[in-house]
C-alpha positions, 0 to 999 in steps of 0.5 A: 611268639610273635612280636605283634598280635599275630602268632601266638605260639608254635611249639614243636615237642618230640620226644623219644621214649625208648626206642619210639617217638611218642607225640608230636604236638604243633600248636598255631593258634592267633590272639584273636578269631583267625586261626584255630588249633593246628594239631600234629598227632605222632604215635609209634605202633611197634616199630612203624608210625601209623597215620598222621593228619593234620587239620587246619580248621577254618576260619571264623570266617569262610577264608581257609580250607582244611590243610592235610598231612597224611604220613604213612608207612608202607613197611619201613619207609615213609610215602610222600607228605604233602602240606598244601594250605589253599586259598585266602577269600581273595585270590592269593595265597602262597601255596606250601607243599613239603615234599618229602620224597621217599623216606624222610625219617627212616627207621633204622632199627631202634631209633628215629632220625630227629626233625624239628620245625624252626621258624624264623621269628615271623614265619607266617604273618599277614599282610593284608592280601598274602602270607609270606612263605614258610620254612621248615629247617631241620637240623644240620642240613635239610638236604640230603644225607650221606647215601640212603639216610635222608633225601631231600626236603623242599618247601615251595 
């Protein structure tokens, strides 16, 4: 939660059951008419994920326009996920891309490496014309791991 009338909460819920995840449920939403519900929707089919999607909906007024994650599997690994959030009614917006190259959560066998979304305090807040920029922290290091486990996370 945000200190002011901003955000209201940003919840990053992943739970393993098993040997599979479950859901992963990350909610935005303001206090007033701005942002709607920002859904992440996670399923395990067997031993891979299936399609993840990610829709921002628009503002109440014409501001935003749809934000998309597509996360497939292609076998055993990930393909790459891009986050692009576009164009504020003026001229400005930071654009966010995450860039996951090759394999973000690999599966090894019977269980997922674990990712959480952190956000320091305000991580997205308006002031006026501009967002500021976001980051998504992941446990230990976001960069890489030992040898073939993880690569690297880049948000711009």
């Amino acid at each position: 939660t945000l200190t002011q009338e901003n955000w209201t909460l940003v919840m990053v819920l992943q739970t393993l059951t098993q040997e599979n995840w479950t859901l992963v449920r990350v909610l935005q939403t303001l206090t007033q008419e701005n942002w709607t519900l920002v859904r992440v929707l996670q399923t395990l089919t067997q031993e891979n994920w299936t399609l993840v999607r990610v829709v921002l909906q628009t503002l109440t007024q014409e501001n935003w326009t749809t934000v998309r994650v597509l996360q497939t599997l292609t076998q055993e690994n990930w393909t790459m996920v891009r986050v692009v959030i576009q164009t504020l009614t003026q001229e400005n917006w930071t654009l966010v891309t995450v860039v996951q190259d090759r394999v973000i959560q690999t599966l090894t066998q019977e269980n997922w490496t674990l990712v959480r979304v952190v956000q320091d305090r305000v991580i997205q807040t308006l002031t006026q014309e501009n967002w500021t920029l976001v980051r998504v922290v992941q446990d230990r290091v976001i960069q890489t791991l030992t040898q073939e486990n993880w690569t690297l996370v880049r948000v711009v």
